[in-house]
Structure formats: C-alpha cells, structure tokens
C-alpha positions as CSV (number, residue, x, y, z in Angstrom):
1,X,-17.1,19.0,-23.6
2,X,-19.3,17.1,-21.2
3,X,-17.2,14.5,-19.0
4,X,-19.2,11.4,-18.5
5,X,-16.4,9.4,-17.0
6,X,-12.9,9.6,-14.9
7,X,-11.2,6.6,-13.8
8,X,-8.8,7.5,-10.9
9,X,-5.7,5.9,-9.3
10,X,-5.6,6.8,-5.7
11,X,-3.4,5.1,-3.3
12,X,-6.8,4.5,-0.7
13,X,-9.5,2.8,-2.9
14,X,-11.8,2.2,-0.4
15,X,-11.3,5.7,1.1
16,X,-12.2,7.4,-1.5
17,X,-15.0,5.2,-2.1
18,X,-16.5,5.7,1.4
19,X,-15.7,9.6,1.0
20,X,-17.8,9.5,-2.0
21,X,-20.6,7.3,-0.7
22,X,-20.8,8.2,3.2
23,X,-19.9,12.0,2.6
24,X,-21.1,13.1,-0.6
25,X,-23.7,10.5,-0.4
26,X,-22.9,9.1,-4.3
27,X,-24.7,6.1,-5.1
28,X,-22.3,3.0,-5.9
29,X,-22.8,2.4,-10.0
30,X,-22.4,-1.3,-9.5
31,X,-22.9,-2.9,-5.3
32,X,-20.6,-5.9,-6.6
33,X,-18.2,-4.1,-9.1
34,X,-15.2,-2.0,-8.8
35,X,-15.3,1.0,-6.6
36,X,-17.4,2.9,-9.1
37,X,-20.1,5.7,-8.2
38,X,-22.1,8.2,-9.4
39,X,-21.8,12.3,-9.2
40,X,-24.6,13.8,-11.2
41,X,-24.7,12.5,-14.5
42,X,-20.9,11.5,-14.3
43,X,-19.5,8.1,-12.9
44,X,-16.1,8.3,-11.1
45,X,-13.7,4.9,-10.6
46,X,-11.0,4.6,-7.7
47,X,-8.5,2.2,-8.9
48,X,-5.9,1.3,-6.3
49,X,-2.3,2.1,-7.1
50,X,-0.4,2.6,-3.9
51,X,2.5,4.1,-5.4
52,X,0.3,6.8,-6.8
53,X,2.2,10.0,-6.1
54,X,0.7,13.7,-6.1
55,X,-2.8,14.6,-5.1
56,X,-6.0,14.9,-7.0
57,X,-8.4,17.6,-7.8
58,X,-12.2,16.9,-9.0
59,X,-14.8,19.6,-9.4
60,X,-18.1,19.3,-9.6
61,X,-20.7,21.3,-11.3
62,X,-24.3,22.2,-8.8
63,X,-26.7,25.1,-9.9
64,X,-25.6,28.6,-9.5
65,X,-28.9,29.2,-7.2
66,X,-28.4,26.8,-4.9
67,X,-24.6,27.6,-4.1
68,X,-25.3,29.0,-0.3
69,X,-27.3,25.9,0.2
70,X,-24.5,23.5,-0.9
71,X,-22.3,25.4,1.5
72,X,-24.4,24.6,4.3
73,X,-24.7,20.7,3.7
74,X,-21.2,20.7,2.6
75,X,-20.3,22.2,5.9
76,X,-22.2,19.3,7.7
77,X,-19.9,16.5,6.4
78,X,-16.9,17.8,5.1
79,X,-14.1,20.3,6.1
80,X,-14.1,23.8,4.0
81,X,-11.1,25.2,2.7
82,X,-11.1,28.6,3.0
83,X,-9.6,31.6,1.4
84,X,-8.6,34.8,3.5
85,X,-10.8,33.3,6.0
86,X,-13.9,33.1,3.2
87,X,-15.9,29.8,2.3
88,X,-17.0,31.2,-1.2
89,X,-14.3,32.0,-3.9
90,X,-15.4,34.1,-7.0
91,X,-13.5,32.8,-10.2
92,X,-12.3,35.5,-12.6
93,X,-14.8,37.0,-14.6
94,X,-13.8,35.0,-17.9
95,X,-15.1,32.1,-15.7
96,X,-18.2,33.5,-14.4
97,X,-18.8,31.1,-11.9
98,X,-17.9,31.1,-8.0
99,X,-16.9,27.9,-6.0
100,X,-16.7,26.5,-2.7
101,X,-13.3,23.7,-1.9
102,X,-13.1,21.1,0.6
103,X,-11.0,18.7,1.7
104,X,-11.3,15.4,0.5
105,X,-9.6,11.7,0.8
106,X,-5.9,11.3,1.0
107,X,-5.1,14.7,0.3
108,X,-7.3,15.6,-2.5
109,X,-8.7,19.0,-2.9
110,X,-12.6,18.7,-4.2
111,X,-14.6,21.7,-5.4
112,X,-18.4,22.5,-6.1
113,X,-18.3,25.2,-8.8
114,X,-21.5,27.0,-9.7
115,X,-21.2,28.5,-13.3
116,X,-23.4,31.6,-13.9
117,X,-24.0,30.3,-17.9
118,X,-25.7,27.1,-17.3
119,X,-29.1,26.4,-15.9
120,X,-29.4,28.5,-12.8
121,X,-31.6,26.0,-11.0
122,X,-34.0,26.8,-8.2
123,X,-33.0,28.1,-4.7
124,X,-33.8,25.1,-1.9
125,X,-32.6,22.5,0.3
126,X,-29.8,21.1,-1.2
127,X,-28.8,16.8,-1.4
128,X,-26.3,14.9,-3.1
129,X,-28.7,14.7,-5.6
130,X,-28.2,18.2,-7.1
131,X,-25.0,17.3,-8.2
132,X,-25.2,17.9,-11.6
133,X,-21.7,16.1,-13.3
134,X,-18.0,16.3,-12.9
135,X,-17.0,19.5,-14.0
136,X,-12.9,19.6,-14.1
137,X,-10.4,17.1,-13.7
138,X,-6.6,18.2,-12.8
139,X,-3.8,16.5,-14.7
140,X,-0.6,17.0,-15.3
141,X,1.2,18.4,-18.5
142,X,4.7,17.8,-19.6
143,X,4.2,21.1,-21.4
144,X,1.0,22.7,-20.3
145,X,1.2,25.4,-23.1
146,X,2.2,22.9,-26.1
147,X,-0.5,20.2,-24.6
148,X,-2.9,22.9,-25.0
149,X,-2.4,24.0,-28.4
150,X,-2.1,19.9,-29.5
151,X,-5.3,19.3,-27.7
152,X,-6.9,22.2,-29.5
153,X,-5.3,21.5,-33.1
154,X,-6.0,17.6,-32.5
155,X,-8.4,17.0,-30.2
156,X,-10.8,20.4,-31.0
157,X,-10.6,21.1,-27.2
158,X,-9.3,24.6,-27.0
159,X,-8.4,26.6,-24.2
160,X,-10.8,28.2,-21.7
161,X,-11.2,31.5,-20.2
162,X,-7.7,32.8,-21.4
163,X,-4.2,32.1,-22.9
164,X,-2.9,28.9,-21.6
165,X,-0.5,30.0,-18.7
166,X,3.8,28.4,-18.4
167,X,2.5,26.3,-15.4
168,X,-2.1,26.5,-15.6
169,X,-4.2,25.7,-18.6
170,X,-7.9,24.9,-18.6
171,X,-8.9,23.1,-22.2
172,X,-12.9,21.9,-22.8
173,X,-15.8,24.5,-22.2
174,X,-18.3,25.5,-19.9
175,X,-20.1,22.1,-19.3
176,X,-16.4,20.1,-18.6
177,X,-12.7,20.8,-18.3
178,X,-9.2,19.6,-18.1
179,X,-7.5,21.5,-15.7
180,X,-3.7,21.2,-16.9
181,X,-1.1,21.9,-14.5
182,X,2.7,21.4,-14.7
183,X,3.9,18.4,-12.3
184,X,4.9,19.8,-8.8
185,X,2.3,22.8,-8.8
186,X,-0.2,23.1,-6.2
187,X,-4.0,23.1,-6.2
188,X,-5.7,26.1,-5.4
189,X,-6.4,27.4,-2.7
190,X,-3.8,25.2,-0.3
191,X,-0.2,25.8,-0.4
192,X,1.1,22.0,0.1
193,X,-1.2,19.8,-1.9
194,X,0.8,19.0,-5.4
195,X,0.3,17.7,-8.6
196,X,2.1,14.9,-9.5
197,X,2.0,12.7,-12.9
198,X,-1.0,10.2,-13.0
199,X,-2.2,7.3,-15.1
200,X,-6.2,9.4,-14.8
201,X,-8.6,8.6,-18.1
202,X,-11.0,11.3,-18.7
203,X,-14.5,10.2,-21.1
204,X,-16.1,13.1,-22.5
205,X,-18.4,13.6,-25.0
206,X,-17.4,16.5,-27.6
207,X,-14.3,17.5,-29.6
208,X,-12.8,15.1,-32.4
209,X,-13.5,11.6,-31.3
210,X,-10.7,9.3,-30.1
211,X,-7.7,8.7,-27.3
212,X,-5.5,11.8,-26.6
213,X,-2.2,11.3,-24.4
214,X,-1.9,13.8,-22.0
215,X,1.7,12.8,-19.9
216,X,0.9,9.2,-18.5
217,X,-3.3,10.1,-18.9
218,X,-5.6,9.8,-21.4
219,X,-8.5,12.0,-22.6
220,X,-11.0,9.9,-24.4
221,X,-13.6,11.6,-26.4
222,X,-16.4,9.9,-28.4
223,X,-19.4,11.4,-30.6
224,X,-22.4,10.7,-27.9
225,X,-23.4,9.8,-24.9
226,X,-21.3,7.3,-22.6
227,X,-22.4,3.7,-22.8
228,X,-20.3,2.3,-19.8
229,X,-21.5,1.6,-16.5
230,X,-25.1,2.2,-15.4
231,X,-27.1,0.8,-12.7
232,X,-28.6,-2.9,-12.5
C-alpha cells in the first residue's frame, strides 16, 4: 500500500502549514489553494477544525543510508524526541527499519523512519527533498483488533509485522501504513500526546479499491496512481 494522499483536520491550519513549509521545507501543492503541500511523492492537506481533539502522528519514509544525515538537518529545525536519552530508535526486527521522532505543530508527534527493505539510497547531504512519501498515518479504532481483521477480509490490507495488538495495529505493507490505535492511547515515544477520534482520509494505491470506514476516517484505496493535486 503506497499512501499518495492524507487530508488532516488540525485545529492550527496555518501552523501546520508553516511547519511543513518553513521547517520541513515542503513545497505548497497549489500557492492559491487550500493548505496543501508536498512530502516526497505524497501530498498532505490541513483542514481547519478547531474542535479537533487528540493529536496526530505522520511518518515519513527517507532512505535507510541517509538516516544520520537526516538527523543532523532535522536537528537544525526541529526539536528531537528522544528515547532513554537517544535520538535513533530501532524498530523491532519484524519492522526492520529504525526512526528518528520530532516534535511537530500543535502537539503532533512526526517521525522519519528508514526501512532496511526499500531502496537504500546513497549516503550525503540530506534536504527536504529526500523525503521519499508518507509512510504511516495514526488513526483511531473503535476496535483495533476487529478493524484489522475487516480491513484485511475487505479492504485486502492485512496486518504488519505481527498479530494486531488489544490497543496497536499496523495494517498496509512496507511502502505505507495505517497505524491503528485505540482512542486515548499515546504516541510513541512521549507519555502525554493521545489519540483521539478524527475525521483523517487516507488515499493509497493498493488493496481492493474503494472507501473503508475506519471510526469517523476513511481509507480510500484506488487501482493506480493518485490523480488529485499536482503543481501548476
């Protein structure tokens, strides 16, 4: 599953939209549209919606070799999140991937996750333009185990890198995933950022075409390649 688009209610539009611009220097999709930008080959909306409730989590995918790199630039413009003191966390080995978190707008937790199975790139100066996509968007489940097993039975996106857990379920594959959580449980690795249900729409190309509900979002998948936004 490849996610090509996330539409995102945040209670800061044009927060997040300067985050995304100033800090992770993505390129606005459209100057005179919504707040809409680019991250790799993904596009990302902020819709406002100041009652949303909850915070977000995004990760995005960069190549594996250029991890220490992205640390460093990272470092430059954003505040690390660290784990027992360490700016690098290695995923379990299911995942083989390690990732780096940050803080970003309005209480969201943002991730750069380098996954061992995809192109490995080539060690160098690292810009916004390595990005490759977004990776994993968190949601919330009514039932994270039952939402997995519908979205694997209906959708053909199964679960990844283990049995779907009471409260944590990852669905899609390598190249994109839904990261399911059950409403009230926080995003790793802070102990005060919470999920909370959202009205998010996920587009990805791969599974069973058509709309899934997932709670108050919506998984979208469709045969090939995403023909929304692009630039003008």
């Amino acid at each position: 599953m490849r996610i090509t688009h996330v539409s995102l209610p945040v209670r800061a539009a044009d927060e997040w939209l300067a985050f995304f611009s100033d800090v992770l220097g993505a390129p606005r999709a459209r100057p005179d549209a919504s707040p809409t930008v680019h991250v790799g080959t993904s596009t990302v909306d902020f819709r406002q919606d100041a009652g949303q409730q909850g915070d977000h989590h995004l990760a995005f995918a960069i190549p594996e070799a250029q991890l220490d790199e992205a640390k460093e630039w990272l470092d430059r413009r954003a505040a690390l999140l660290l784990v027992d003191g360490a700016d690098e966390v290695e995923c379990s080995p299911a995942w083989d991937a390690h990732s780096v978190y940050f803080d970003g707008p309005d209480g969201s937790v943002l991730e750069f996750i380098a996954r061992r199975a995809l192109p490995h790139g080539v060690p160098g100066p690292f810009t916004a333009s390595d990005i490759v996509d977004v990776s994993e968007v968190g949601m919330t489940a009514p039932s994270v185990p039952a939402t997995a097993r519908d979205l694997s039975t209906s959708a053909g996106v199964g679960p990844y890198g283990g049995e779907p857990g009471p409260t944590f379920a990852p669905v899609g594959t390598v190249e994109g995933l839904l990261i399911l959580v059950a409403e009230g449980r926080t995003w790793f690795p802070t102990d005060d950022r919470t999920a909370a249900a959202s009205a998010i729409a996920v587009h990805a190309v791969g599974g069973r075409p058509g709309r899934y509900g997932i709670g108050g979002s919506t998984l979208i998948l469709t045969p090939g390649d995403w023909e929304g936004l692009r630039e003008e």
